[in-house]
N, C-alpha and C positions, 0 to 999 in steps of 0.2 A: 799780876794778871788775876784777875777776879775766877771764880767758877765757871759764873755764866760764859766768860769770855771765853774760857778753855773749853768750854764746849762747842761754841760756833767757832772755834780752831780746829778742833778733830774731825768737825762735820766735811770743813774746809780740808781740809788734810784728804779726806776719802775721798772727794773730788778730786784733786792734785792727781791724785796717783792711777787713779784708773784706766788710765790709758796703758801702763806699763804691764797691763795683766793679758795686753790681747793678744800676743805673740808666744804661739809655741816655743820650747827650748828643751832639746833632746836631754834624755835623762845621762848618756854617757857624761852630757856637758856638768851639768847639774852634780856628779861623783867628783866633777876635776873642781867644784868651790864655787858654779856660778849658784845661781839663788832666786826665785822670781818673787817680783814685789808687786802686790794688789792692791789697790786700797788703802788701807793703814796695816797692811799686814808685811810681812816676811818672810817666806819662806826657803828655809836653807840646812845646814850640816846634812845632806842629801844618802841615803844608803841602800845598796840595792843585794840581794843575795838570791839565789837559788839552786834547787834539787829537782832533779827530774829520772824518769824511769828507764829511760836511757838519753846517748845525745842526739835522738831525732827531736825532742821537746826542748831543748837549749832555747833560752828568750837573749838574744842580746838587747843589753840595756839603751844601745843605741837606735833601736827599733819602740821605743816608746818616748812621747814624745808631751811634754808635761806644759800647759795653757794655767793664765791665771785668768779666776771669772771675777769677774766686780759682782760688789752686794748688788742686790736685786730687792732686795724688803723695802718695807717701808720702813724710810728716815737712814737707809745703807746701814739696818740692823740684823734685820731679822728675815730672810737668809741673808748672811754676811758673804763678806770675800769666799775665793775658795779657788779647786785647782781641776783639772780637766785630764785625765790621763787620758790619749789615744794609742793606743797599739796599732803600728803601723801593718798591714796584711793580715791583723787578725791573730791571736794565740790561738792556734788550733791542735788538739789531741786527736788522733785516731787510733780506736780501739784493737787491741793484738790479742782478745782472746782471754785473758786474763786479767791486768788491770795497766793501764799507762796515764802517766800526768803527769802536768806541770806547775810546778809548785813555786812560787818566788813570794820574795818578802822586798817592798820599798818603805822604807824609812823617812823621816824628815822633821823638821820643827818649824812649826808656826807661832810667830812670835808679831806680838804690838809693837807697831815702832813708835819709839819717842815723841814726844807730844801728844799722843792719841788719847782722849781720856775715856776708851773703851776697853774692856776684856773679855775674852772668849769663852763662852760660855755654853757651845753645845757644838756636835758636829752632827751633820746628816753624810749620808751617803747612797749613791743612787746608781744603780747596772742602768748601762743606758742601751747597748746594744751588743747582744750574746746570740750566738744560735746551734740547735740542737741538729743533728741529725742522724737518729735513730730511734727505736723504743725498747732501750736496753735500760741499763745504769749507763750514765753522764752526766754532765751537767757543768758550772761554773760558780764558784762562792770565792766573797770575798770578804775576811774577818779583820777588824780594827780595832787596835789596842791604842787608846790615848794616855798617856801618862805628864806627872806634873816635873820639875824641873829636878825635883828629888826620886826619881822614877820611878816612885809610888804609880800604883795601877787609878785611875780617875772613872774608866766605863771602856766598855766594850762593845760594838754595833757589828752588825754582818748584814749581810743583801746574801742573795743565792738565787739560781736558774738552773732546774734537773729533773732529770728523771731517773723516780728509784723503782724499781719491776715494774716498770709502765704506769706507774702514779708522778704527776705533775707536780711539784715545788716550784713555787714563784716568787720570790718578796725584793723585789723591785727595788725600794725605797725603806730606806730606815734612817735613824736619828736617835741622841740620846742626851741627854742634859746632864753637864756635872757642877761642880764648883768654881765660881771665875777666874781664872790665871790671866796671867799677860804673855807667857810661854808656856806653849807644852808641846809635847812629844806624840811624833803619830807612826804606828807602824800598824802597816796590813800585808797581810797574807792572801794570796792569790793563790787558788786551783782550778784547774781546769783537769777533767778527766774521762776516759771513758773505758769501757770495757769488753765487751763484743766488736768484736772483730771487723773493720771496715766503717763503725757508725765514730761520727766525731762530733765534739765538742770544742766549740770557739769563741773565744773574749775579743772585743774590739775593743770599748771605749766605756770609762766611766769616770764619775764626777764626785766631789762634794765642797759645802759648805759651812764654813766655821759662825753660827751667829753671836751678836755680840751683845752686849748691856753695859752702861757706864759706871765706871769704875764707884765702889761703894760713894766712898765720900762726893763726888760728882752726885749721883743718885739722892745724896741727902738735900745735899744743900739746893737740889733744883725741887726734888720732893717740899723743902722750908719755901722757898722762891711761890710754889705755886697755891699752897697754902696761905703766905700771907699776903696773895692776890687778891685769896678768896675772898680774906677776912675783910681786906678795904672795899670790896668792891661791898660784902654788906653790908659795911659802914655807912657807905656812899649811899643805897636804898634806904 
């Protein structure tokens, strides 16, 4: 199989699979080995942990509920696959005066499946729906550490929604570009917190996307390909 060929197979391939991303699947499931497949992606060795200020903030993991999105870019690159957390009823903190929150870490690896001749080359991440109710200190962030298969650190992104003595933090939407893998490793930390007494702070639902670029040599040999297009066509004038 030629380059070019392995290229309109991967394109093929992301079509194929898209349909297995449209179904939510509870994270409890996801801890016992299941895995959701996107596009040409995989995700799976699933890990979830948390701390909280006492047991009124307890998340069970089976009250989050994990969607895969299909690429959406142009050419199913750029935004790529990617995965949908919902939190079923909302993470919600209410403030006791002092300080209360809830703190969890989810886990996971997204990996290229076989035949794809794409690698991952950036992730975004996006707060899609949080809400405040107070004007104290509260608020919701969420921090991500990507790492490569040798769990070298690759970048770090974070989104956030608070308020600190009554000044407004927003940043919505974030992203960050590393070096290409075929696996890597994703962990984010989740908090949600508040502090005065009766005001609360709540996480629903948030998203992101892993985009892609084809593998170096792919890349050459289409980069040689379109080059010596160039050349005959000024032959041909």
């Amino acid at each position: 199989m030629n380059k070019l060929k392995l290229l309109k197979t991967g394109i093929l391939l992301l079509t194929l699979f898209s349909a297995n991303g449209a179904q939510g699947i509870s994270l409890s499931d996801l801890l016992q080995g299941s895995s959701i497949t996107v596009n040409d992606k995989l995700f799976d060795r699933w890990t979830f942990s948390q701390t909280a200020s006492d047991d009124t903030f307890l998340l069970n993991a089976a009250n989050i509920e994990v969607s895969g999105l299909p690429a959406t870019g142009t050419n199913l690159l750029d935004p790529g696959p990617g995965l949908a957390f919902d939190i079923i009823d909302g993470a919600t903190v209410t403030g006791n005066g002092s300080y209360a929150y809830l703190d969890f870490t989810i886990g996971f690896m997204a990996s290229v499946l076989s035949g794809s001749p794409y690698d991952i080359k950036d992730v975004s991440l996006d707060l899609l729906t949080a809400s405040l109710s107070g004007d104290q200190n509260l608020g919701v962030s969420i921090k991500e550490d990507v790492y490569n298969t040798a769990n070298n650190l690759l970048a770090t992104t974070d989104v956030n929604f608070g308020l600190f003595n009554k000044n407004l933090s927003a940043n919505f939407s974030n992203s960050i570009a590393f070096p290409s893998h075929k696996s890597i490793s994703v962990t984010k930390n989740v908090l949600v917190w508040s502090t005065a007494s009766g005001e609360t702070a709540t996480l629903f639902d948030f998203e992101q996307h892993f985009s892609q670029v084809p593998e170096p040599e792919v890349l050459l040999m289409l980069t040689i390909g379109l080059a010596g297009a160039g050349i005959t066509r000024m032959r041909r004038v």
